[in-house]
N, C-alpha and C positions, 0 to 999 in steps of 0.2 A: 504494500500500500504506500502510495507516496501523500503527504504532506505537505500542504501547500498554503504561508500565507497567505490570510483574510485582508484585503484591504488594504488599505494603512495603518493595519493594526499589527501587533506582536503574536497575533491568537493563530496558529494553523492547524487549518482543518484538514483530515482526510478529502480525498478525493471524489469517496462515493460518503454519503452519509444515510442512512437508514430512515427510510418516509414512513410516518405512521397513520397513514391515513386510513388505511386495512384495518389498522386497532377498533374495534367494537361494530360496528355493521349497523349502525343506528340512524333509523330516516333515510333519505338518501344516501346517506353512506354507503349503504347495505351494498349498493351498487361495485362500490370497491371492493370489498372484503367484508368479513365478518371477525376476523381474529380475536380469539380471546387471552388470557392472562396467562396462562402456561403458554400458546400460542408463541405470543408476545414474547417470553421467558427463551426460549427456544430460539426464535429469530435474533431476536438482541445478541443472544449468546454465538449467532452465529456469525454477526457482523462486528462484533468485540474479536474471535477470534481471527477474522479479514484483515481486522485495523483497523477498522472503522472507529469514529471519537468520536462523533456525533449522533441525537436521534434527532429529527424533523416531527413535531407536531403542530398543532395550533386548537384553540380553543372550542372552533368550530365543530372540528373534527367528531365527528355522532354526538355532537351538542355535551362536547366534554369529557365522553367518555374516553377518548383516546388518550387523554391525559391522566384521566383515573387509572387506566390497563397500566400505562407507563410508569407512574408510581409505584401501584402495586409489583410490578415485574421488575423494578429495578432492588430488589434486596439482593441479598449475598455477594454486598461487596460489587454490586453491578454501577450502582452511582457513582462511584469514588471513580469507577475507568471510563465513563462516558460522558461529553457536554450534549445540553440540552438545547433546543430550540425552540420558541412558541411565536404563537402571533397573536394578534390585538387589530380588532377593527369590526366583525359581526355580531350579531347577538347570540349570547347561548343562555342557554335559560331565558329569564325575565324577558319580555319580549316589550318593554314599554319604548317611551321614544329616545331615553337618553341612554338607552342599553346596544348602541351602535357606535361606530362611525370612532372617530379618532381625537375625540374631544379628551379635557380633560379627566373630567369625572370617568369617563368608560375607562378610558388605559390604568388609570388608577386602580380602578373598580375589578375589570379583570386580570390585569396581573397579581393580587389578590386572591382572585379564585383561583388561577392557573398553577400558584405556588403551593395551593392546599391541596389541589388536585395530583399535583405532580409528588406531592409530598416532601418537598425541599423549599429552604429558603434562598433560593436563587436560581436565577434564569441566566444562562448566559450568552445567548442569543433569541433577542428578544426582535419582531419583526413587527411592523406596520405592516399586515397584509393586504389593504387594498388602498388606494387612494381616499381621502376625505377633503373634497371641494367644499367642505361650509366649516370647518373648522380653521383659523389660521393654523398655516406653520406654526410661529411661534410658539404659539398653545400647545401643537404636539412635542415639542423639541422641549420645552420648558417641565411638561409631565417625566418625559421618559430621560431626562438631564437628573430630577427629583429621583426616579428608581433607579439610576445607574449610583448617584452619589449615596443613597440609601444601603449599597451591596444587593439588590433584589435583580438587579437584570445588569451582564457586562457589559453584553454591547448590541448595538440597533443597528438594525438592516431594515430595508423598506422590499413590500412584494408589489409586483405590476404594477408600477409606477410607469408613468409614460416618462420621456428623456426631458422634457420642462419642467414635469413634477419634479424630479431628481435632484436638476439642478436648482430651483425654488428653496426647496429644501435642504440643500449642499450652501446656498447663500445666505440660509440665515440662520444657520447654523454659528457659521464661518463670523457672521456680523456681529451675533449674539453672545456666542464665547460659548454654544450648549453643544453635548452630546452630539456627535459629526456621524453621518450612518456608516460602514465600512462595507456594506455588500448589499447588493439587491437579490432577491429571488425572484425570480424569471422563466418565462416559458420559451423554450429555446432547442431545435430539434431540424434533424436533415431537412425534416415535413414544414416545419415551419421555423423561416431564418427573420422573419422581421424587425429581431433584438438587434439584427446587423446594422441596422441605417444609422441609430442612434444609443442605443443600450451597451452593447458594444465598447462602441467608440469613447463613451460615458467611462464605464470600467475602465481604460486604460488610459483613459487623461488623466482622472478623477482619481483613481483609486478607489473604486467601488465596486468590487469584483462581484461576479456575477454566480448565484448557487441555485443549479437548474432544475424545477421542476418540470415532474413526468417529462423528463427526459427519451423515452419509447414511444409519447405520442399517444400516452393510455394504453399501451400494445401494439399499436399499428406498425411499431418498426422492429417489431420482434419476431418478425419471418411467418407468422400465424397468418398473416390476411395476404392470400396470392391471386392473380388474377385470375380469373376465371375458377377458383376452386371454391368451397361454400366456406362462410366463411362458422372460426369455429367457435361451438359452446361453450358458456360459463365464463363467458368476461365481459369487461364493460361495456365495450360495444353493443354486447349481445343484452344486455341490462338496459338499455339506452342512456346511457353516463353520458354528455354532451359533450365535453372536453377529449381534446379539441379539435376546434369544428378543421374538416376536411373540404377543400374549397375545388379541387382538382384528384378526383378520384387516380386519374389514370397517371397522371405525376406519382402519386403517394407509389404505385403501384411499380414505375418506371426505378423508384430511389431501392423500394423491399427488393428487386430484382439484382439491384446491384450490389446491395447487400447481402444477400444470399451468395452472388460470385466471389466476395471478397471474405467471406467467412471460408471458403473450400484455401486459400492461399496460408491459414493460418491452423497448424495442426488441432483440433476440438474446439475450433472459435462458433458459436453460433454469430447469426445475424445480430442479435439484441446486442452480445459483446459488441459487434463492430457500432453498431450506431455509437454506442457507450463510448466509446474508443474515442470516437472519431470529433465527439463533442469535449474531448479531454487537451485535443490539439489546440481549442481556437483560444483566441487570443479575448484575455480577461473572464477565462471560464476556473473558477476555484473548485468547486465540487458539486455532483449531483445525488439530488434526493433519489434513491432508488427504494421503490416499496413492492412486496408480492402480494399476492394471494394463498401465496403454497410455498412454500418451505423448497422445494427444488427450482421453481422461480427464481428465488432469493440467491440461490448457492450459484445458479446460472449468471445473472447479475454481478456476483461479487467478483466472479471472475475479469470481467472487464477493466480491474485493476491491474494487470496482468499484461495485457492484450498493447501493442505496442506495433500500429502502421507504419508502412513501409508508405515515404513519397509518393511512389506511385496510385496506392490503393488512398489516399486521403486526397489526392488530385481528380482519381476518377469519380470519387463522392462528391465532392466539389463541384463537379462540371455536371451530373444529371441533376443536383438539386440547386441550384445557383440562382438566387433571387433576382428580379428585374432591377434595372439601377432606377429608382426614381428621380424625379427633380429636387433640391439642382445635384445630387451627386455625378448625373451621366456628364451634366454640365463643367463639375467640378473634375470629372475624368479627361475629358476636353481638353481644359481651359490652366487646370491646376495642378497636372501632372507633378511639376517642378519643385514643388513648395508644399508637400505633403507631411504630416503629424505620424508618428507611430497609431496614433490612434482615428485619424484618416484610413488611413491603411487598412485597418479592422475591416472595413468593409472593402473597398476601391483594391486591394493586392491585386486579387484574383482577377477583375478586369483588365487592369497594367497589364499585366502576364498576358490577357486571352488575343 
């Protein structure tokens, strides 16, 4: 397992880190997983033995209970060798109107339950999971500044932030003198590169590395969905799990094939390893949330820490899944060849080159 500083921080995380989304099958969840607390006990222990340092939860997660499982399943000494991660921003439990959203009283409020739930008094990565347009910044920066200087949460990361929220947020931070986030979590996968135009490029100016959820695309880049074959039972798809949406059938379909050719180049690689792989190459990527439904899922998975592209095979992934240049980057490809950022580059390389 390799280790890779977070951020602009001193903290490094594993590469793959453990999604607990699977943990309890509660409401929509179900959709994901069902796993229960020996479940739970078992996987942890199998991703503690990988190298894995971290677990991914958040509050929502079966409206809490992922956090409960996680609690419960971290005894015998399982806490002392894993950092934690939670998020803050929907409602669980009480459903009134201040039990949302990224104001102060909520992050207060549920980091809180999240500590009692997880059964520890400390978070160490602590996440804004979704944007909050009616709260200022400030007000979030100024709560989660209060539970870092408390000892209750180390450090803050924000999730699905667009690239203006980011930096809104990276400015007033900077202005304020409060709590600076060190990583975003992101949806980021061969199937969909859109993190490229601007998220990206973010992460490696900024220092805000990026830690990828569902990284396989829900499944879809784990060699299960082939063209023309049915597709198969007992997963999310097959659940109707909407994430994430699929805009171009026959692309997705073009990328799983050439992932299948370049798993046969690597002695026991499946496909899932390679996308894994292949999203470990880009630039400003720190680590991916990997979560199963089954226990040989998971141990498939962990192996993608492992798994190490040859040029060739990360070029031909590159060129069937290769996002449009929109404006003004095609512009900036043009025009700006000369006078490019490493973190220009994030996106525009691979054009230079083509």
């Amino acid at each position: 397992m390799e280790y890779r500083l977070l951020g602009r921080s001193g903290l490094k995380v594993s590469t793959l880190m453990l999604g607990t989304m699977t943990f309890g099958g509660k409401g929509s969840f179900a959709k994901t997983g069902n796993t229960d607390v020996e479940g739970a006990r078992r996987q942890i222990d199998m991703a503690l033995d990988a190298g894995v340092n971290m677990l991914d939860t958040a509050d929502i997660y079966s409206d809490g209970e992922s956090e409960e499982i996680i609690g419960s399943a971290l005894d015998g000494g399982r806490r002392s060798r894993v950092m934690l991660g939670s998020k803050v921003r929907f409602p669980t439990g009480t459903k009134g109107p201040n039990e949302r959203g990224l104001s102060r009283h909520h992050i207060i409020k549920a980091c809180e339950a999240s500590l009692k739930r997880l059964k520890t008094d400390h978070i160490e990565l602590y996440w804004c999971h979704e944007w909050d347009g009616l709260t200022p910044v400030e007000e979030i920066l100024a709560a989660l500044d209060d539970l870092q200087r408390a000892g209750k949460i180390g450090y803050v990361g924000v999730s699905n932030f667009s690239g203006w929220h980011i930096m809104k947020m990276l400015a007033a931070s900077e202005r304020g003198g409060k709590v600076r986030p060190v990583a975003q979590q992101i949806h980021y996968t061969l199937q969909a590169r859109e993190a490229e135009y601007e998220l990206l490029p973010i992460a490696v100016d900024q220092g805000v590395d990026t830690v990828i959820w569902s990284p396989l695309a829900g499944g879809l880049l784990s060699g299960k969905y082939r063209r023309g074959q049915p597709e198969p039972a007992g997963t999310r798809k097959a659940a109707h799990w909407d994430e994430p949406p699929v805009r171009d059938v026959e692309a997705l379909y073009d990328i799983v094939e050439v992932l299948v050719k370049v798993a046969t180049h690597y002695e026991g690689a499946t496909p899932a390893q390679v996308a894994l792989a292949w999203l470990l190459t880009r630039p400003g990527v720190a680590s991916l949330v990997i979560g199963a439904r089954t226990d040989a899922q998971l141990a498939d998975n962990l192996k993608a820490a492992e798994l190490k592209l040859n040029a060739g095979d990360i070029a031909e992934l590159e060129k069937i899944s290769r996002p449009p240049l929109l404006y003004p980057y095609w512009h900036q490809r043009s025009t700006a060849a000369d006078r490019l950022s490493p973190a220009d580059l994030a996106l525009l390389e691979p054009f230079l080159q083509a």
